[in-house]
TIMI-2910 file (N, C-alpha, C, CB; in pm, 1 decimal, decimal comma, always signed):
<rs>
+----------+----------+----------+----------+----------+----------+----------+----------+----------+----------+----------+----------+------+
!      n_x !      n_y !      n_z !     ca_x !     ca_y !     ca_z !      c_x !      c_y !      c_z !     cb_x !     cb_y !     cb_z ! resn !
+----------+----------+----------+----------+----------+----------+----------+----------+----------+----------+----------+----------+------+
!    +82,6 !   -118,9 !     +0,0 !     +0,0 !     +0,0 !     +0,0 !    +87,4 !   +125,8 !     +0,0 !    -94,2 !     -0,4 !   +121,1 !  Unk !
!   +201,6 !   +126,3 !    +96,0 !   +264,2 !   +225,1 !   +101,2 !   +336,4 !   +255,5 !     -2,8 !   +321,5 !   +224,7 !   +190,9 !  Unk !
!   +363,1 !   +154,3 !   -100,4 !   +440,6 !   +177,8 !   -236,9 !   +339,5 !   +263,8 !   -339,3 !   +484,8 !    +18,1 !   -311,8 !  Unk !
!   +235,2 !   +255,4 !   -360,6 !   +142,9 !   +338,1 !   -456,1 !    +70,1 !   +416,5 !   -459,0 !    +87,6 !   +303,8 !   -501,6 !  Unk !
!    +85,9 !   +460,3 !   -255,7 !    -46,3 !   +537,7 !   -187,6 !    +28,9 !   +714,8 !   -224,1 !    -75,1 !   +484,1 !    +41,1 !  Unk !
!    -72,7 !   +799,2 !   -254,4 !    -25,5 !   +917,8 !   -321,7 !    +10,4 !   +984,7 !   -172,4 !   -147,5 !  +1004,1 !   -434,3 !  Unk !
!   +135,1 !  +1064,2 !   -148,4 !   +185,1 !  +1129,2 !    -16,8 !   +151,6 !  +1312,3 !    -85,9 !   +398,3 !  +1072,7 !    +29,2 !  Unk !
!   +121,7 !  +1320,4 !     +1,9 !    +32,6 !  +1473,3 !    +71,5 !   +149,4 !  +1566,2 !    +31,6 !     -7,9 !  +1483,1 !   +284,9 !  Unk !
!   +153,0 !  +1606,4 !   -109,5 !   +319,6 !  +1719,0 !   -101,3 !   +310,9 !  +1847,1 !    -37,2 !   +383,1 !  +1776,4 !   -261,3 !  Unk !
!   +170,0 !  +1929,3 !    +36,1 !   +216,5 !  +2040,7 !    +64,6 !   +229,6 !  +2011,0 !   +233,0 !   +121,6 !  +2163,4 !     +6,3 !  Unk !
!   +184,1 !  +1870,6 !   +248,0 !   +188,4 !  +1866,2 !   +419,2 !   +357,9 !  +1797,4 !   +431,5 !    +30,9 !  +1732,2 !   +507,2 !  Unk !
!   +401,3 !  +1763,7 !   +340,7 !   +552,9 !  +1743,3 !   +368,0 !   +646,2 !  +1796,5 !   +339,1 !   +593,6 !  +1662,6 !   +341,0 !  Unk !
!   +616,8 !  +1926,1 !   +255,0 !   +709,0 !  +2056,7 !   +269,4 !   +702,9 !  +2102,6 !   +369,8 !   +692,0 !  +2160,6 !   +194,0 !  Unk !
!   +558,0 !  +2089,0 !   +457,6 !   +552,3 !  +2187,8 !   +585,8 !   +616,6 !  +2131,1 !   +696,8 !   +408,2 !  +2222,8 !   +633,7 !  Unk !
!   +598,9 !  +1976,5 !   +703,1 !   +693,7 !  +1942,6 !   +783,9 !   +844,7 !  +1966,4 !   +759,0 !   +672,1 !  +1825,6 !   +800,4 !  Unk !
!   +898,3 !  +1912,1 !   +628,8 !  +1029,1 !  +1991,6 !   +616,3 !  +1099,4 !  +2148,3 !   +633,6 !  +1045,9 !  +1970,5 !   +513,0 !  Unk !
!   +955,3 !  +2224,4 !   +638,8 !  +1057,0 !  +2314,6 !   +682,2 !  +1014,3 !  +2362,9 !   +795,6 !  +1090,4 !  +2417,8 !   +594,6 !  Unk !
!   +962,2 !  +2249,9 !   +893,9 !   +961,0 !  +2289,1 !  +1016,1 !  +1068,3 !  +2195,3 !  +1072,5 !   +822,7 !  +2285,2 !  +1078,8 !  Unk !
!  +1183,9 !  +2106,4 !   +985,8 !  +1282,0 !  +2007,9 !  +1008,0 !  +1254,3 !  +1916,3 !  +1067,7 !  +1375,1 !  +2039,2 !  +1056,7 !  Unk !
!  +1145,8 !  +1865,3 !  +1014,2 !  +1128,1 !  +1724,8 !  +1103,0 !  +1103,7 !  +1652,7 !   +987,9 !   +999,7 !  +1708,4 !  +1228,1 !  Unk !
!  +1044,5 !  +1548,2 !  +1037,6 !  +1040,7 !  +1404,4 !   +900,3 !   +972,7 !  +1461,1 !   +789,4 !   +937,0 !  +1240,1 !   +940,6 !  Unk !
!   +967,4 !  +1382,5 !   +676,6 !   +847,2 !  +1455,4 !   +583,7 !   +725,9 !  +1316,5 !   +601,3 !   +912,3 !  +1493,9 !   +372,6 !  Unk !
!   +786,6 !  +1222,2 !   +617,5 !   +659,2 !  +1120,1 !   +656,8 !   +595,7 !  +1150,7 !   +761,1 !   +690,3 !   +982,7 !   +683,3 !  Unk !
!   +672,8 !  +1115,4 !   +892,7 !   +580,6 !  +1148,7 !  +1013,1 !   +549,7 !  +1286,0 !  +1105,2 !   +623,5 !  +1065,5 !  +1099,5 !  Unk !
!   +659,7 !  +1397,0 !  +1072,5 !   +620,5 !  +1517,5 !  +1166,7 !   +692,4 !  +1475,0 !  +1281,3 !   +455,8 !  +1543,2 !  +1199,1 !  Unk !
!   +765,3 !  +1377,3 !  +1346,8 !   +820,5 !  +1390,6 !  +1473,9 !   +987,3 !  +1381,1 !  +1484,4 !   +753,9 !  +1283,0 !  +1556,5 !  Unk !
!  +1022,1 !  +1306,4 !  +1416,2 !  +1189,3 !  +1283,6 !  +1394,8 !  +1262,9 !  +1391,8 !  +1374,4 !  +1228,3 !  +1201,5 !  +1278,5 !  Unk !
!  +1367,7 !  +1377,2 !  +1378,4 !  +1423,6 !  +1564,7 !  +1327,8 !  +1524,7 !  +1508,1 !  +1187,7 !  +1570,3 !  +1685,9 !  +1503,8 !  Unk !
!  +1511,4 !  +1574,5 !  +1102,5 !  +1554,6 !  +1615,0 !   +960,4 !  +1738,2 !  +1628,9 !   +947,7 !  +1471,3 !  +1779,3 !   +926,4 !  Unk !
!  +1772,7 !  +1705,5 !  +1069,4 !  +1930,7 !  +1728,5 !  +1011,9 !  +1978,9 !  +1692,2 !  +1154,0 !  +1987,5 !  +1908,2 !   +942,3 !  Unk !
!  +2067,9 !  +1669,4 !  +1146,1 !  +2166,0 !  +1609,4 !  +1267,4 !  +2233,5 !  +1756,3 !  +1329,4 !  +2310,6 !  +1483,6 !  +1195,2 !  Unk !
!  +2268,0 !  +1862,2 !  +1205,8 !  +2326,0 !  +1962,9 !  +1295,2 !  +2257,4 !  +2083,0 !  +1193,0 !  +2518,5 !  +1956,3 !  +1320,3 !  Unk !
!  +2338,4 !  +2144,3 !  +1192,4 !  +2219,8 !  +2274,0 !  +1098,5 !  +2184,5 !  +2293,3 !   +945,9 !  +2276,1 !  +2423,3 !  +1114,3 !  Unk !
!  +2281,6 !  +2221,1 !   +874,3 !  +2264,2 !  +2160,0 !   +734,9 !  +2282,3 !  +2017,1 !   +692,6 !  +2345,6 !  +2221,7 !   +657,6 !  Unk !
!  +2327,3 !  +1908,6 !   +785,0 !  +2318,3 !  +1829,0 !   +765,9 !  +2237,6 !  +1709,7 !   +806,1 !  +2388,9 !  +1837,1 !   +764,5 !  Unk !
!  +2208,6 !  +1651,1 !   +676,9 !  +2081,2 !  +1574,3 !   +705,8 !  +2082,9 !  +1417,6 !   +763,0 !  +2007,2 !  +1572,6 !   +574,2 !  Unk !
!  +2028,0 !  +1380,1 !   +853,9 !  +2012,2 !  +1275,9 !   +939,0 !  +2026,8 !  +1142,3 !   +853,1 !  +1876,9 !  +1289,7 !  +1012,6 !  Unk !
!  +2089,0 !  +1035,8 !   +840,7 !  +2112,8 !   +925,6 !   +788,7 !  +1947,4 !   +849,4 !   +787,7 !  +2238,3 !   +853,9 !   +876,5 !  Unk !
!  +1896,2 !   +873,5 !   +877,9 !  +1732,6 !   +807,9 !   +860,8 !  +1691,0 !   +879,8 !  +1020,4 !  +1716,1 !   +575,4 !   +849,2 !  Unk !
!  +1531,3 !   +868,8 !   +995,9 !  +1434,9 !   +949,0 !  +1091,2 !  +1451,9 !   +873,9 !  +1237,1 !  +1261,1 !   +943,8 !  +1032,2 !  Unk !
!  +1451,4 !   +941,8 !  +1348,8 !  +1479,9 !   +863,4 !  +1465,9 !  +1321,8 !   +865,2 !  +1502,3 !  +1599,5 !   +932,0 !  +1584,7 !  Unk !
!  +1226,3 !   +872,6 !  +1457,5 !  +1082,4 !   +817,8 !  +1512,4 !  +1077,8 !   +704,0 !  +1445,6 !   +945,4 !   +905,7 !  +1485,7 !  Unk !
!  +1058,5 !   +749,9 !  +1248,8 !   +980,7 !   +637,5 !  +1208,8 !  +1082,2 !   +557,6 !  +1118,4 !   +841,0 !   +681,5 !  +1132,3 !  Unk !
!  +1168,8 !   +540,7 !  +1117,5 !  +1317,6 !   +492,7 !  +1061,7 !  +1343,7 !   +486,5 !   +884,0 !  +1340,5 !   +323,3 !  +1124,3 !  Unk !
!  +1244,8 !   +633,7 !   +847,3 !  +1249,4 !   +673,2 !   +709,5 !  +1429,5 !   +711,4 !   +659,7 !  +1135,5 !   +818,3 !   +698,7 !  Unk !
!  +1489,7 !   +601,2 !   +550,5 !  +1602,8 !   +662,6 !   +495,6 !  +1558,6 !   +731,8 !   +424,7 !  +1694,2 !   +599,2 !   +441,3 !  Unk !
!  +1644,6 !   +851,5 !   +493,6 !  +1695,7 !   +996,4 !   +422,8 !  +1806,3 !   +967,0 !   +367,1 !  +1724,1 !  +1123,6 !   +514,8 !  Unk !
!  +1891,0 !   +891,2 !   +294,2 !  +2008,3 !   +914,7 !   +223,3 !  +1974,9 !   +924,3 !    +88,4 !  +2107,6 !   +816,8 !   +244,9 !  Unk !
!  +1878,6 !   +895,3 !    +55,3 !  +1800,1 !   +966,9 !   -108,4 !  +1807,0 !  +1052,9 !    -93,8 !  +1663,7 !   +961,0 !   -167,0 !  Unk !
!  +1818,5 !  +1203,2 !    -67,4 !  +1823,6 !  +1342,5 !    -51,2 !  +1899,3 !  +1396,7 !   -171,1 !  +1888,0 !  +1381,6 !    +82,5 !  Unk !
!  +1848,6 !  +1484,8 !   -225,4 !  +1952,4 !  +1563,7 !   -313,1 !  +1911,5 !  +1685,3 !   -345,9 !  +1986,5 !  +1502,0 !   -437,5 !  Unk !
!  +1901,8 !  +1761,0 !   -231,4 !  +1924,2 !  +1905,8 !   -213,9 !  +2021,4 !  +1979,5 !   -294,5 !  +1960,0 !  +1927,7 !    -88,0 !  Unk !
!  +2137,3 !  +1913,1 !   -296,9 !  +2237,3 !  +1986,3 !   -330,1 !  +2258,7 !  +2165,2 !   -363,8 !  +2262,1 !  +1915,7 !   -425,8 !  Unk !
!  +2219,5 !  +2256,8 !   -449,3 !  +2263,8 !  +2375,4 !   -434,1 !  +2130,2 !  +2419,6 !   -434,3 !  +2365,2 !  +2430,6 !   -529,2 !  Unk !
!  +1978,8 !  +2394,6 !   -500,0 !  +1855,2 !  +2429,2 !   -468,8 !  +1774,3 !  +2537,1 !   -362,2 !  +1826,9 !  +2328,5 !   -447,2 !  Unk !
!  +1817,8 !  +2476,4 !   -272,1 !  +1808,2 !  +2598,3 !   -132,9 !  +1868,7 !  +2708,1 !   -151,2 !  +1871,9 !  +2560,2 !     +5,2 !  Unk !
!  +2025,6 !  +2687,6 !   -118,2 !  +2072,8 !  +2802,1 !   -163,5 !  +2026,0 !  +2938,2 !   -241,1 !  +2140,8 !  +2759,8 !   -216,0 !  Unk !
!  +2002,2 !  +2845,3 !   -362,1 !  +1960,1 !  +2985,0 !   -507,1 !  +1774,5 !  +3017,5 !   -421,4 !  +1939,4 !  +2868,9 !   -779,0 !  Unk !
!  +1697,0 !  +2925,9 !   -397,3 !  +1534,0 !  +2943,1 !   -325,8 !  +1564,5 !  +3070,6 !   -223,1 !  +1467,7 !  +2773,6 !   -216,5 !  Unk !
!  +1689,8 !  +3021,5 !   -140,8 !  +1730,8 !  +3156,0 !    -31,2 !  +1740,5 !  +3274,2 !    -71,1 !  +1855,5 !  +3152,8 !    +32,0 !  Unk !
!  +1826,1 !  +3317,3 !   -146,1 !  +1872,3 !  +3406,6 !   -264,2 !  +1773,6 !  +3471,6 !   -289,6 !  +1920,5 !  +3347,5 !   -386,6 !  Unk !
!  +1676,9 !  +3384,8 !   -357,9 !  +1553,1 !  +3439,7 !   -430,1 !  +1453,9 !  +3470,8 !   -336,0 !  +1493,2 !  +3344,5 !   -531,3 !  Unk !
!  +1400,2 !  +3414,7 !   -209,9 !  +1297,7 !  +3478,6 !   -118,0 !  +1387,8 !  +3580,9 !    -71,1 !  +1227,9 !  +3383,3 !     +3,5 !  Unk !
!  +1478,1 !  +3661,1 !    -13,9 !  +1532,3 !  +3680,6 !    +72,2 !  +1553,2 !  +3840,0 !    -37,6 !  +1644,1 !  +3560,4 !   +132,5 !  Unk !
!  +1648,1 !  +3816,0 !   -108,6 !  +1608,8 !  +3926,1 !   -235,8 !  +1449,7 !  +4015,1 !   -216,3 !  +1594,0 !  +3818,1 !   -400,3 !  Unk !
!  +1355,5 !  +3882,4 !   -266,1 !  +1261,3 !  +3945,3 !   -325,8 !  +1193,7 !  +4027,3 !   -152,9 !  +1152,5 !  +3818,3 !   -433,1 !  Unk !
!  +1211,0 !  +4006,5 !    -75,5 !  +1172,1 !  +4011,5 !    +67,4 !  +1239,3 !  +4205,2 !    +81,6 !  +1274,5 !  +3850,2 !   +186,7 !  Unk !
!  +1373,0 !  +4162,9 !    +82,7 !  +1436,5 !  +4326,4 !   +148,2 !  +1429,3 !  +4404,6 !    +32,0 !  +1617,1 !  +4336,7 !   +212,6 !  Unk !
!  +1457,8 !  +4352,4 !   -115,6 !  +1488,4 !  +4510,7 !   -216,7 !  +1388,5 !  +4562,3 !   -203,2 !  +1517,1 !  +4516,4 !   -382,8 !  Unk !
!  +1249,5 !  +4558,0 !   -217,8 !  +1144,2 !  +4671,3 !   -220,8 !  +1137,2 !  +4733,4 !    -74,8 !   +990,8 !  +4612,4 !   -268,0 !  Unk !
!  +1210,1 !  +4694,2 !    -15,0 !  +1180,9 !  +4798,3 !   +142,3 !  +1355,0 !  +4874,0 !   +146,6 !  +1136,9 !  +4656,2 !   +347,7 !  Unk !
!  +1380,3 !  +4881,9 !    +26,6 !  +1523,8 !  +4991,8 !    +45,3 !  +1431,5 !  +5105,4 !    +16,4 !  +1686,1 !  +4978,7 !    -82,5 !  Unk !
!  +1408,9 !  +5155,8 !    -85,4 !  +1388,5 !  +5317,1 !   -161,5 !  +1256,8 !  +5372,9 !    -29,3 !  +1299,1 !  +5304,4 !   -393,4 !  Unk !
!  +1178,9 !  +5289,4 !    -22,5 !  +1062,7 !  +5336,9 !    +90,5 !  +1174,2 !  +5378,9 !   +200,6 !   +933,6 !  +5193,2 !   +154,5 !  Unk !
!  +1265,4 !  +5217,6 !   +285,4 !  +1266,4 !  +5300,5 !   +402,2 !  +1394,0 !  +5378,5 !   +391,5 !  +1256,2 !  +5218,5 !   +535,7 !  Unk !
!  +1500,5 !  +5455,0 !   +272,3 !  +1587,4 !  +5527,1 !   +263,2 !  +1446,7 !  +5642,4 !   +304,5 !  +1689,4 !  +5519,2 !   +118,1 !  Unk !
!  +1390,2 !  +5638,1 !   +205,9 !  +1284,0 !  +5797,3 !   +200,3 !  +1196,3 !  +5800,0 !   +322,6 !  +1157,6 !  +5807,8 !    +51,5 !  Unk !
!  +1172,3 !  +5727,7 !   +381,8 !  +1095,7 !  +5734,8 !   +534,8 !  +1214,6 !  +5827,3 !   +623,8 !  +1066,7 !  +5543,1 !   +619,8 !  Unk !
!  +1352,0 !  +5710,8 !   +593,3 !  +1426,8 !  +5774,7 !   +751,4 !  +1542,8 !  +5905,1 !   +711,4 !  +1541,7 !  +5616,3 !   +849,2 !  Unk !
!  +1605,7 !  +5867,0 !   +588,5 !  +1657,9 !  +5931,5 !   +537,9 !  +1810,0 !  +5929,8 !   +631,5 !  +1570,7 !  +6042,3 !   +516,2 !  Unk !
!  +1819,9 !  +5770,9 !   +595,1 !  +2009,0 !  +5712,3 !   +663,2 !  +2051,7 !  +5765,9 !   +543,5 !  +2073,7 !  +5501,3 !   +693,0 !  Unk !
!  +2214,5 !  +5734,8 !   +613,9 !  +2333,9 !  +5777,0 !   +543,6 !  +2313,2 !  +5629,0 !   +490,3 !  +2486,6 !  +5835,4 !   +630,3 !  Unk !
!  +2348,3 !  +5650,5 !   +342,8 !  +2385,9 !  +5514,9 !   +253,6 !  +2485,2 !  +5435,8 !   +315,9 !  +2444,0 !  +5545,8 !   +108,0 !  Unk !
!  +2593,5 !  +5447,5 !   +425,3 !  +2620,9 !  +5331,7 !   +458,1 !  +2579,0 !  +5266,2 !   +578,1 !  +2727,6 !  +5328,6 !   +450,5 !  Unk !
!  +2472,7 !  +5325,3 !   +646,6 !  +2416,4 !  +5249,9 !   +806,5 !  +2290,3 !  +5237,1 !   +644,7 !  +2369,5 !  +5384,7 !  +1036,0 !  Unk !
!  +2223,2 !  +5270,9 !   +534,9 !  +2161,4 !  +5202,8 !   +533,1 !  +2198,7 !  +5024,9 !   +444,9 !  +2072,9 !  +5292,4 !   +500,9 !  Unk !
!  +2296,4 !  +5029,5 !   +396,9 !  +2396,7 !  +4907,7 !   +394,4 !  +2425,4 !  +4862,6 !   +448,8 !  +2477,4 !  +4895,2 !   +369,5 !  Unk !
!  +2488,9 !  +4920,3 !   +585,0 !  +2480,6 !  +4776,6 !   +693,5 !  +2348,0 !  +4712,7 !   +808,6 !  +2603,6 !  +4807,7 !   +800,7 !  Unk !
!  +2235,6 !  +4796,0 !   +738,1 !  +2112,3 !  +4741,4 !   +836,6 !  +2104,3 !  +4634,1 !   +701,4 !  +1942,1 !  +4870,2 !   +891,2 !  Unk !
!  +2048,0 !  +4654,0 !   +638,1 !  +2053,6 !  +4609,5 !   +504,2 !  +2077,9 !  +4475,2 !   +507,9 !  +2149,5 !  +4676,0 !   +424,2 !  Unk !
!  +2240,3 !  +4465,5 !   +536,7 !  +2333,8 !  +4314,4 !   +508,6 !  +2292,7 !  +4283,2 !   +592,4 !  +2488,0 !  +4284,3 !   +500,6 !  Unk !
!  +2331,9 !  +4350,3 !   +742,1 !  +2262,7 !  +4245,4 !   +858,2 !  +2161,0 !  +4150,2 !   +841,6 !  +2203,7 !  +4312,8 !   +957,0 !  Unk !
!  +2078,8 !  +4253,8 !   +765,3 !  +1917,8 !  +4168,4 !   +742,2 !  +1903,9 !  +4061,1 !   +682,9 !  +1818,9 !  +4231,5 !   +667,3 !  Unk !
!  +1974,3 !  +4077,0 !   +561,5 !  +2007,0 !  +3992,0 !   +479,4 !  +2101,9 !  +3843,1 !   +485,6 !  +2048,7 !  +4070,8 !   +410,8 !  Unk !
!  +2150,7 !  +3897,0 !   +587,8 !  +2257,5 !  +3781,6 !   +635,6 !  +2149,9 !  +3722,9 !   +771,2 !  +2451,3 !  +3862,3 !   +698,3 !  Unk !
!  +2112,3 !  +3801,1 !   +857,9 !  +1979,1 !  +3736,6 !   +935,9 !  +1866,6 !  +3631,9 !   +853,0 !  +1885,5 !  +3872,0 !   +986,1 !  Unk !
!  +1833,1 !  +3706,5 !   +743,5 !  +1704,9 !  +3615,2 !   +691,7 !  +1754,0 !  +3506,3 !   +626,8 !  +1603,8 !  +3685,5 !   +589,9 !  Unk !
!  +1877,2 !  +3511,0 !   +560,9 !  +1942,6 !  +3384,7 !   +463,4 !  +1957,2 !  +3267,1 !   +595,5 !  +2135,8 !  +3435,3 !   +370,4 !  Unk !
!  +1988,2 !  +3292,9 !   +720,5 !  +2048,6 !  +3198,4 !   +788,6 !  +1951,3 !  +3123,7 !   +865,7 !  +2148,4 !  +3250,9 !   +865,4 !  Unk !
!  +1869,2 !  +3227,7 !   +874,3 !  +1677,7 !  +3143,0 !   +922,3 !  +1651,8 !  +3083,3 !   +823,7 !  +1517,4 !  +3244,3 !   +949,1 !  Unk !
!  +1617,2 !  +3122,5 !   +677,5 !  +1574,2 !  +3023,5 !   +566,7 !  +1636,3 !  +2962,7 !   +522,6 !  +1530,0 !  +3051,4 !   +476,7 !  Unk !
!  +1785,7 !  +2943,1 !   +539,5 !  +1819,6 !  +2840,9 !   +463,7 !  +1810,5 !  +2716,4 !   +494,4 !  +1917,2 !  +2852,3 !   +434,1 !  Unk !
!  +1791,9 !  +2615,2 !   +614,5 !  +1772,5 !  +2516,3 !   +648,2 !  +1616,0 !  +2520,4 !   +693,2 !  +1872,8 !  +2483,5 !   +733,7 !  Unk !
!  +1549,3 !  +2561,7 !   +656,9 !  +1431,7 !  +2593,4 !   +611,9 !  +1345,6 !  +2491,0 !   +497,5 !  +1459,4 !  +2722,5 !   +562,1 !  Unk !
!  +1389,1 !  +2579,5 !   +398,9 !  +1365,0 !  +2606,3 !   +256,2 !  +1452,3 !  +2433,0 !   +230,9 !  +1452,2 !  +2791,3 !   +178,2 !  Unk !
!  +1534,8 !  +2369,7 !   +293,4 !  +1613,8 !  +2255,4 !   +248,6 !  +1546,5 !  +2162,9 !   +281,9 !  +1741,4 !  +2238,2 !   +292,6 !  Unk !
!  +1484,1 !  +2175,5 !   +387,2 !  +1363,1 !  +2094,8 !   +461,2 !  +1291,7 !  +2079,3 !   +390,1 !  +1292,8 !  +2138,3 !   +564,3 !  Unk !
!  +1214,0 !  +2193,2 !   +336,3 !  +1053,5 !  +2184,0 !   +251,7 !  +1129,8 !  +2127,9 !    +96,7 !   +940,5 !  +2391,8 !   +230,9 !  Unk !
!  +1230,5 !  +2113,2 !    +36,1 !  +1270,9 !  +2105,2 !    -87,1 !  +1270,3 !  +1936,5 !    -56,8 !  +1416,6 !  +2198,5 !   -133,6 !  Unk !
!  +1323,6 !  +1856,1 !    +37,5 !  +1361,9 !  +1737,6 !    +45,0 !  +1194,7 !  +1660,1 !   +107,8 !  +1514,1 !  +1733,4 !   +148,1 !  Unk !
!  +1116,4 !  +1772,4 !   +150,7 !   +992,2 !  +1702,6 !   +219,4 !   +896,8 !  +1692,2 !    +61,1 !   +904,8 !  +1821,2 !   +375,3 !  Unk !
!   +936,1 !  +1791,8 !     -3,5 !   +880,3 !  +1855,2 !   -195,0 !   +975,5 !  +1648,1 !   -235,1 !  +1043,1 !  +2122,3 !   -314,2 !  Unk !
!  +1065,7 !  +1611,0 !   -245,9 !  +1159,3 !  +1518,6 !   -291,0 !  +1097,9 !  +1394,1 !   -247,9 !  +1301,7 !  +1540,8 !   -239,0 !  Unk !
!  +1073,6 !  +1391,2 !   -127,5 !   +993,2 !  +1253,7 !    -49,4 !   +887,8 !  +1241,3 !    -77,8 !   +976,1 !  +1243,5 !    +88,9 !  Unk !
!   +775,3 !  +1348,8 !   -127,4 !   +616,5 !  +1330,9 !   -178,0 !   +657,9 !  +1301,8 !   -306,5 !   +499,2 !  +1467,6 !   -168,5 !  Unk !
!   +728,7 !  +1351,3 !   -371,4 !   +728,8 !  +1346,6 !   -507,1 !   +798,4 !  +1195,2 !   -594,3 !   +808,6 !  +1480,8 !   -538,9 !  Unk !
!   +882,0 !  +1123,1 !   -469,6 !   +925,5 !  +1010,4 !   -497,8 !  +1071,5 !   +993,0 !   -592,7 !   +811,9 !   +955,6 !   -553,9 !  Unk !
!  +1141,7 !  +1088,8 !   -528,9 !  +1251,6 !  +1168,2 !   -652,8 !  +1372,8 !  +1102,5 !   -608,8 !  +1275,6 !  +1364,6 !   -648,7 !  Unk !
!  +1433,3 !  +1068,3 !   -693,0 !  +1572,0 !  +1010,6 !   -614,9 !  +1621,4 !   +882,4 !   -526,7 !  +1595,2 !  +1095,9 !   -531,2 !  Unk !
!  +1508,3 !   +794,7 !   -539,1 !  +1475,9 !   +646,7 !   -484,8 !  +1387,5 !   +723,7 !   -339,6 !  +1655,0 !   +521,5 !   -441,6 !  Unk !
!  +1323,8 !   +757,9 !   -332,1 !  +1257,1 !   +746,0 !   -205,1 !  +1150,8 !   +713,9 !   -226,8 !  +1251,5 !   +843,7 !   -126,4 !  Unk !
+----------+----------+----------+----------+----------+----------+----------+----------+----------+----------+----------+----------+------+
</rs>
């Protein structure tokens, strides 16, 4: 049954990028902050099918982009910083939001990989 039964792809992105299993929701996903667990310690799903590889990354890039550029020109003209405190609120931010989403976004890509049956899983 479990070989042909259709798996739920937006409920196992959500578990992935809340880093837990994409089958069950309780196991945890990575062993340390990008790396991913040899198999699930609840339901003993191998994870070594995984192939994330650079995906996240560029997904990071691209939310994270599309997230801060439209709030430069507003909040230059709201506060009216010097161009370089508003560059380094800026990067901060940017370096803040990349490091929350990126093991994130790797989660929901490999939980997207496990519904989808990609890569022997």
């Amino acid at each position: 049954m479990e070989l042909t039964a259709e798996r739920d792809t937006k409920q196992a992105m959500i578990r992935g990028f809340k880093r837990t299993c994409p089958r069950c929701g309780q196991g945890h996903l990575f062993d340390g902050y990008l790396s991913v667990s040899k198999e699930c310690s609840s339901c003993g799903l191998d994870l070594t099918h995984q192939r994330a590889d650079d995906g996240p990354a560029y997904l990071t890039i691209v939310v994270v982009g599309h997230l801060l550029v439209p709030l430069l020109v507003p909040a230059y003209k709201a506060w009216d910083l010097h161009p370089a405190v508003m560059a380094a609120v800026f990067s901060a931010l940017a370096v803040g939001l990349s490091l929350f989403l990126l093991p994130r976004l790797k989660g929901a890509l490999i939980g997207f990989q496990w519904a989808k049956r990609m890569h022997g899983f």
